[in-house]
Structure formats: structure tokens, C-alpha cells
PAGUSE-989455 format. One line per field, with one value per residue (C-alpha): residue number from 1; residue in one letter; x, y, z. Coordinates in pm, 1 decimal, decimal comma. Example, Ala and Ser with C-alpha at 12.3 -4.5 7.8 and 13.67 -1.06 7.14 Angstrom:
# PAGUSE-989455
i: c(1	2)
aa: c(A	S)
u: c(1230,0	1367,0)
v: c(-450,0	-106,0)
w: c(780,0	714,0)
//
This chain:
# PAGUSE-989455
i: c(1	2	3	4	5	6	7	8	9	10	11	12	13	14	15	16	17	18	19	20	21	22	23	24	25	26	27	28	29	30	31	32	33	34	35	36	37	38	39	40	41	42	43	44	45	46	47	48	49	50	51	52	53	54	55	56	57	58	59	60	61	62	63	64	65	66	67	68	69	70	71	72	73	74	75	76	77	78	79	80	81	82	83	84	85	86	87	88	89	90	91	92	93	94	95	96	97	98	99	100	101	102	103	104	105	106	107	108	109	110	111	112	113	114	115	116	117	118	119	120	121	122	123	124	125	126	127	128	129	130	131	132	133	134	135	136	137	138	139	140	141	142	143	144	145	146	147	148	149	150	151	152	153	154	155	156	157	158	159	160	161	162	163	164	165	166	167	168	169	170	171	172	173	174	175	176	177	178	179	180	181	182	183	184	185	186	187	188	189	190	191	192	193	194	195	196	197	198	199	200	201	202	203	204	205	206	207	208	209	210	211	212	213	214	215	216	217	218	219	220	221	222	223	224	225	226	227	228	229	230	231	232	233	234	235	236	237	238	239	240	241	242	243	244	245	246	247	248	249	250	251	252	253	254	255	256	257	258	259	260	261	262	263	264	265	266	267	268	269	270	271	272	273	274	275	276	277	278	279	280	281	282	283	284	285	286	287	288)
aa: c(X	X	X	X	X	X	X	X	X	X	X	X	X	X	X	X	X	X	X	X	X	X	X	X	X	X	X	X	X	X	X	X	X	X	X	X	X	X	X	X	X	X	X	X	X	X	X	X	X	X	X	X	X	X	X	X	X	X	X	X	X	X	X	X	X	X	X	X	X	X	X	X	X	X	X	X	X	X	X	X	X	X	X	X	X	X	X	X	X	X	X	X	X	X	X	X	X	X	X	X	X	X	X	X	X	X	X	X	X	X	X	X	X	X	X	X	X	X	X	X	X	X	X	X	X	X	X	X	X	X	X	X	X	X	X	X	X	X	X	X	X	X	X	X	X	X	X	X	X	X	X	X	X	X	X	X	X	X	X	X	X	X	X	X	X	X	X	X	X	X	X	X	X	X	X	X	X	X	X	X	X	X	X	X	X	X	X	X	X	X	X	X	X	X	X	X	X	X	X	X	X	X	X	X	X	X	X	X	X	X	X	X	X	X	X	X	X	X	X	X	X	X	X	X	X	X	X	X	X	X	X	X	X	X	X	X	X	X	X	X	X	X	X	X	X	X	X	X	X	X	X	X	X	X	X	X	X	X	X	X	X	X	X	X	X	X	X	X	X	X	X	X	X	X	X	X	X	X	X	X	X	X	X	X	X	X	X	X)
u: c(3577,3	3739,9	4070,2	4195,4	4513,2	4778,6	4642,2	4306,0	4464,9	4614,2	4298,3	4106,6	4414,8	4392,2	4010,7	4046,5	4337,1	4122,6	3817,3	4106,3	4239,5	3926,9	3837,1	4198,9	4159,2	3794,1	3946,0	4286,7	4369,3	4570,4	4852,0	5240,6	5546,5	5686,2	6031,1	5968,5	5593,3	5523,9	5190,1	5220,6	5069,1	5424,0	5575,3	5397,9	5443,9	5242,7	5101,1	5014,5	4869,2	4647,2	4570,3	4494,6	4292,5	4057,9	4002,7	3958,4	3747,2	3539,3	3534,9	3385,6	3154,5	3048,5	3008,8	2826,1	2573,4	2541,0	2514,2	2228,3	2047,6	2027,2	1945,8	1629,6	1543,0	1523,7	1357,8	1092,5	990,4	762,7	615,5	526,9	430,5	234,3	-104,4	-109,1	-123,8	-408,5	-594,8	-523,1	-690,4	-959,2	-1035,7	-1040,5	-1289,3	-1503,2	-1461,5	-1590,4	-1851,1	-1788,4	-1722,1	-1969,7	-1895,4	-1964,3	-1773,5	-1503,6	-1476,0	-1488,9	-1217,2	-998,5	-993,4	-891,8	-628,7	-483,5	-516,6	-256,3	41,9	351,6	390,7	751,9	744,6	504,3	729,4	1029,4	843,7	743,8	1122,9	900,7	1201,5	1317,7	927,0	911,4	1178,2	1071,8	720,0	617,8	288,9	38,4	-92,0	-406,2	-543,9	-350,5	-22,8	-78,2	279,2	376,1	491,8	676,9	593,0	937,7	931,3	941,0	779,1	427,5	314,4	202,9	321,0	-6,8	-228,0	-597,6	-602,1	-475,2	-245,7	-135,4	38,4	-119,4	115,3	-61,5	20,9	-119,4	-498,3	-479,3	-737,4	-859,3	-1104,1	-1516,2	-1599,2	-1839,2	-1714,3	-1897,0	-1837,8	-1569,5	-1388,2	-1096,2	-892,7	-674,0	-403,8	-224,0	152,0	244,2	98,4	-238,7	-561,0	-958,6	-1135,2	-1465,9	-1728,1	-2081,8	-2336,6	-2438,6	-2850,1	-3008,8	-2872,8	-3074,5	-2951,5	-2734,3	-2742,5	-2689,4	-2855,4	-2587,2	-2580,8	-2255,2	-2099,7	-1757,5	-1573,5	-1260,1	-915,5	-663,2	-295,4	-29,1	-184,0	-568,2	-745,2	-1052,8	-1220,1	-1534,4	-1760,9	-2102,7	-2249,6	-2087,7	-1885,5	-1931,9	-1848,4	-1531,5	-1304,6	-990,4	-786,0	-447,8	-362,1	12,0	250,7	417,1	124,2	65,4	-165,1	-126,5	-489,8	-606,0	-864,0	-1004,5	-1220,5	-1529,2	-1599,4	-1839,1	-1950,3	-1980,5	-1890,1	-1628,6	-1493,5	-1505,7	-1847,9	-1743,1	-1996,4	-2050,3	-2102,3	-2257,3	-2554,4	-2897,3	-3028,6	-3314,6	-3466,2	-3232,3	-2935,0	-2963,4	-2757,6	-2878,5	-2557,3	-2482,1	-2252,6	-1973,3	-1657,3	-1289,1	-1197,3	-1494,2	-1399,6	-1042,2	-1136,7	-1377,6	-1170,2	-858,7)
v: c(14,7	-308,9	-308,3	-627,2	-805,6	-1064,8	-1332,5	-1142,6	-838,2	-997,9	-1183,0	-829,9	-675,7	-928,3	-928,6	-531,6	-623,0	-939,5	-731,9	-529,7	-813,3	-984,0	-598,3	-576,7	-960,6	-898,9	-599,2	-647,9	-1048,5	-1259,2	-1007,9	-1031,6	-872,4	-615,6	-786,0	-1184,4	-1122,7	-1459,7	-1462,7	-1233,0	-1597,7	-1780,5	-1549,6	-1653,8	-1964,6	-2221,3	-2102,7	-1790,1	-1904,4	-2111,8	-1845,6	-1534,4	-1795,7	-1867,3	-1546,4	-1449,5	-1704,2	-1597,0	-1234,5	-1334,7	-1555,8	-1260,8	-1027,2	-1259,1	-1265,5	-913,9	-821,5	-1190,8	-1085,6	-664,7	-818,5	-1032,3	-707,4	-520,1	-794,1	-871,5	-492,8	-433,4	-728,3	-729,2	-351,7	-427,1	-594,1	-316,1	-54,2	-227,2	-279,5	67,0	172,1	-34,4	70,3	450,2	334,3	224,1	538,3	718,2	474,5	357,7	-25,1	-113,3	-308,8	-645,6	-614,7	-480,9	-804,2	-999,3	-816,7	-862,6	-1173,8	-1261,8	-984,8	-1189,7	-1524,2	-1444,5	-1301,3	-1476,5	-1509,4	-1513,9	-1179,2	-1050,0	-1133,4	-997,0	-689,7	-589,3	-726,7	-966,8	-1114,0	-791,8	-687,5	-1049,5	-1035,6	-676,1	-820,9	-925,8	-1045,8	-937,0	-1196,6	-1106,4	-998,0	-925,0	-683,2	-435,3	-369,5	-95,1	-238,4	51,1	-38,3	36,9	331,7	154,8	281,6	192,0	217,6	534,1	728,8	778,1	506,3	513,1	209,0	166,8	-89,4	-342,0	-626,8	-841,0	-1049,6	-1341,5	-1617,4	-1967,1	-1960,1	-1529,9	-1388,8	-1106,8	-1061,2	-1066,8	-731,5	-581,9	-274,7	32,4	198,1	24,7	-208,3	-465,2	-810,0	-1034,2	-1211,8	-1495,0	-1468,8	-1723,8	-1936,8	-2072,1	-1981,1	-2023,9	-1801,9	-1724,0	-1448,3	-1379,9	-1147,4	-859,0	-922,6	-589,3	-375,9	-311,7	-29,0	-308,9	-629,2	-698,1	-958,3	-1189,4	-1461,9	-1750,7	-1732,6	-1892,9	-2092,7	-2290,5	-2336,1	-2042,8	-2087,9	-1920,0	-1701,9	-1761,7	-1434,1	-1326,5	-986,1	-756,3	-499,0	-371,2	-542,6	-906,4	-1131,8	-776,8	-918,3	-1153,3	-1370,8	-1511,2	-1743,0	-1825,6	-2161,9	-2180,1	-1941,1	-1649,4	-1637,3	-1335,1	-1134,3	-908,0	-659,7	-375,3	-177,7	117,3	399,3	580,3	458,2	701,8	992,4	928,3	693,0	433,5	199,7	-132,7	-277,6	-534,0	-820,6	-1131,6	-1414,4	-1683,5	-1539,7	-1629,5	-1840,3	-1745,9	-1902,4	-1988,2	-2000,6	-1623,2	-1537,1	-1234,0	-1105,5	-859,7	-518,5	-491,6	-263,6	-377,2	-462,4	-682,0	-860,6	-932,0	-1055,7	-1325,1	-1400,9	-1245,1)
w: c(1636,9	1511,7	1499,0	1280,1	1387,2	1242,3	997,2	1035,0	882,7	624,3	548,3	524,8	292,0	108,8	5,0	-90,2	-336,2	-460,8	-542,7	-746,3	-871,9	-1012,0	-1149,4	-1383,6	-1457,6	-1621,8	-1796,8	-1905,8	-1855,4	-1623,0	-1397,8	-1495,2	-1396,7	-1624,3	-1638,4	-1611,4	-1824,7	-1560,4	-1349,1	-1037,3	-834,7	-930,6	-719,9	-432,2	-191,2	-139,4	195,4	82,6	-221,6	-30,3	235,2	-87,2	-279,9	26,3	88,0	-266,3	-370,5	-35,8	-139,7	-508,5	-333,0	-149,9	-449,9	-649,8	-382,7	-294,8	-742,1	-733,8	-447,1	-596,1	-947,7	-787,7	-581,3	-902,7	-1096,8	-782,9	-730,6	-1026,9	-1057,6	-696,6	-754,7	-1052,9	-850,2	-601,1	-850,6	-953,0	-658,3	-641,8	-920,9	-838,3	-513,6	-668,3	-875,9	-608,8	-407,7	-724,4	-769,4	-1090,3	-935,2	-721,0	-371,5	-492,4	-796,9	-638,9	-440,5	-737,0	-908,1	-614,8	-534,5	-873,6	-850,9	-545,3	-691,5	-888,6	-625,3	-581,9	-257,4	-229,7	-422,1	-229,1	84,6	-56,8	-183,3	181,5	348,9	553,2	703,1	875,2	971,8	1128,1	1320,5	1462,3	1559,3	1908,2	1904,5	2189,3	2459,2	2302,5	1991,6	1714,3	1647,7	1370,5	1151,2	900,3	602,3	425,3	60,3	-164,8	-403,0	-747,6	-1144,9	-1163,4	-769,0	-695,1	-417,3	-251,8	-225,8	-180,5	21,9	374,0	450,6	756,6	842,6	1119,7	1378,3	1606,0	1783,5	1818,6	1964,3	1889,8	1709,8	1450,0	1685,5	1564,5	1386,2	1112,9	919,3	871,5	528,4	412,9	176,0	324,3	188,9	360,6	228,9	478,4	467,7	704,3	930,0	945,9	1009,4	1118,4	927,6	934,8	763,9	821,4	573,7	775,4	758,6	967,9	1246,2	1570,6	1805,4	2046,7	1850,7	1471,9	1258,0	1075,6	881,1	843,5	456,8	507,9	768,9	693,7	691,1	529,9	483,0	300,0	2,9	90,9	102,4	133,7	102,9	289,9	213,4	349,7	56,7	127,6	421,0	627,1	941,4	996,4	1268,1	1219,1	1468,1	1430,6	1430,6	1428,7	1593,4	1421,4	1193,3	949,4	770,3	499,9	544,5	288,7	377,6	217,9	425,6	360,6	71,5	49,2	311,4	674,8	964,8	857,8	1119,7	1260,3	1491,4	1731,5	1801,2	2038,1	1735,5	2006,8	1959,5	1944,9	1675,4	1480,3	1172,4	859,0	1005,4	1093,5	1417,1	1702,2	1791,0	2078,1	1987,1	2219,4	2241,3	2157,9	2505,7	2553,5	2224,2	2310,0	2622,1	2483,7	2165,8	2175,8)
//
């Protein structure tokens, strides 16, 4: 334990009787003796004045920024909460098939055109889950983001959730999805990103066809279903780059998952791509 010495410890005495001092002062007015009715600061010398007014005005400092920062917390929490109740409800509506895939693309993306970023980032303490991450020399590092308790979110989501940490030249490797519904939203950094329609699957090579390939950067998204953009590949172009991924399972009975592919493939007519299935490892090692 500290133990606080000297000018320190006066320092540290000091700020305690400050926070006091600026408490009575709000309440009750300016301090004065109960004899000489003069200011309790006459009293004191110069030095010290000088020495109890740094350290006050450093202890209000402080406060102010601890009750700011708290007030913005309280202020950025719903707001931030408000969209992902929504794409909650949406994505329960997709389960229970009254949205259908494409539309729930639709209704998505213009859900995530309109995040705030910054509230987004402060929503998720981005600062403290970047600081934790270490990306991999290959592929990319999947983070919890614990999503605050706040009115309006509920407690159990239908939706999955991830945060994805790469490096320059690191990739979201190549991959279709089986059964499911995902969106990406870039939080930092930026990124290669391409998507492919999913055309016709043969038992050990899958039939795809290129939708969308350009750049994303901070707040670009982009979403996937079996319906549209099923198969996708992003590259990070920066280091410490970030995504922000969704993804909602089964959307209705059976296999859900993701189908790794090889996207040099062969070409065949309109623009239509013959693209070998391969596991994780392989995919990592050829665009990781």
C-alpha cells in the first residue's frame, strides 16, 4: 500500500477537505470564522494559499470530469442501445419468418446507416477491449464485447455477437454461411472487402458469383444471408483494424455454420467462379 509522505500528504489532506469545502460553499456560501465573520482563506499565507488552491482547483478539475464523463455514459447508453434492440427485433422476426432473408438485409443496412460511431464505441468500452486484443499472426481474433445492461436492450438477444481484431495484410478469411444471417460494421481500421452470391453447391466445390469488392472504413457495413452476398472476404488494410460482426444462427432448422472456399477458382461463363471447399486451416493458410 501507498503510504503518502510530506508535501504529498498534505497535498492528499488537502483535496479531501477541498471536496468538503466546495460541498458547504455550494450549500451554505463562502466559509468564515465564528468570531472575525472574515474568509477562513485570509487566514492563510501566501504559500499555502497557493499550494490548497492548486490542489483544489485540481480536485474540481477532477470531479467535473468524473460527473461529464458519467453524464455522457448515461446519455450514450440508450441511444446506442436503441438500434440493437431493433436489429433485435428484427432478426426475431426473421427467425419466425415473418421478414424474409432479403428484406432483412435491407432493413439492416439502413438500421446501421444510421449508428454513431463514437456511440457505438463508447457503448461497447472499445478502448479497454482494444487494448486487451492481440491479434493472431493469422486470421482474425474473435472478442467478447459485453454489451451494458441499459432500458430498452433486452437481456437475451437473439443475435450472436463478436468483435473481430486483425492486423495489416490479416484476413476474415473466404467463407459461405450455411443457414444463417450476419452484418459487419468496421470500427477501426480499414479494409478489402469482398462478397460473392452463392450460385449452386456441388459436393467439393461451390458455384459463386462476385457482388461487391471495395474499400470499407470506419462505419461501412455490409450484411449476408443464404439469399444474398452468401459468401465473403475481408483483408485488413491497416493495423489494429476492427470489426464489429452479428450473426444470427439457424435461422430456421438444421445445419448452420460457416463453408470455407478457395475463391481463385475456375472461371466459367458470366463471371461465375468454380470454387474448391476447403477446411479452416487450409483457408488461413492461403489467406490468413
Amino acid at each position: 500500500m501507498h503510504s503518502f509522505h510530506g508535501a504529498e500528504k498534505q497535498t492528499v489532506e488537502f483535496c479531501v477537505s477541498a471536496m468538503d469545502m466546495v460541498t458547504l460553499a455550494l450549500r451554505f456560501g463562502p466559509l468564515t470564522t465564528s468570531s472575525q465573520k472574515q474568509p477562513i482563506m485570509s487566514s492563510l499565507s501566501r504559500r499555502d494559499f497557493q499550494q490548497q488552491s492548486l490542489a483544489g482547483l485540481l480536485t474540481w478539475s477532477l470531479l467535473d470530469t468524473l460527473f461529464s464523463r458519467d453524464a455522457f455514459a448515461r446519455e450514450i447508453k440508450p441511444i446506442a442501445a436503441q438500434w440493437l434492440a431493433k436489429l433485435n427485433a428484427m432478426s426475431l422476426d426473421l427467425k419466425g419468418k415473418k421478414l424474409d432473408p432479403i428484406e432483412w438485409q435491407k432493413q439492416v443496412e439502413q438500421l446501421l446507416s444510421t449508428v454513431d460511431l463514437p456511440e457505438m464505441l463508447q457503448f461497447i468500452d472499445f478502448e479497454k477491449l482494444s487494448q486487451q486484443a492481440k491479434p493472431k499472426e493469422r486470421g482474425e481474433l474473435s472478442l467478447q464485447a459485453k454489451l451494458p445492461q441499459v432500458e430498452g436492450l433486452p437481456t437475451e438477444l437473439v443475435f450472436g455477437h463478436q468483435v473481430f481484431a486483425l492486423n495489416k495484410d490479416r484476413s476474415v478469411v473466404p467463407h459461405g454461411h450455411d443457414n444463417m444471417a450476419t452484418a459487419f460494421l468496421i470500427l477501426k481500421g480499414d479494409f478489402h472487402g469482398r462478397h460473392y452470391d452463392r450460385l449452386e453447391d456441388e459436393k467439393e466445390f461451390m458455384i459463386i458469383k462476385p457482388t461487391i469488392d471495395r474499400e470499407f472504413g470506419p462505419g461501412a457495413y455490409s450484411t449476408v444471408t443464404d439469399m444474398k452476398d452468401n459468401v465473403h472476404w475481408f483483408k485488413a488494410k491497416t493495423d489494429g483494424a476492427f470489426i464489429f460482426n452479428i450473426h444470427v444462427l439457424s435461422v430456421k432448422p438444421g445445419r448452420t455454420g460457416r463453408v470455407y472456399i478457395d475463391p481463385n477458382g475456375e472461371k466459367i461463363s458470366g463471371e461465375r467462379l468454380r470454387c474448391k471447399k476447403i477446411n479452416h486451416t487450409e483457408a488461413e493458410t492461403l489467406y490468413g
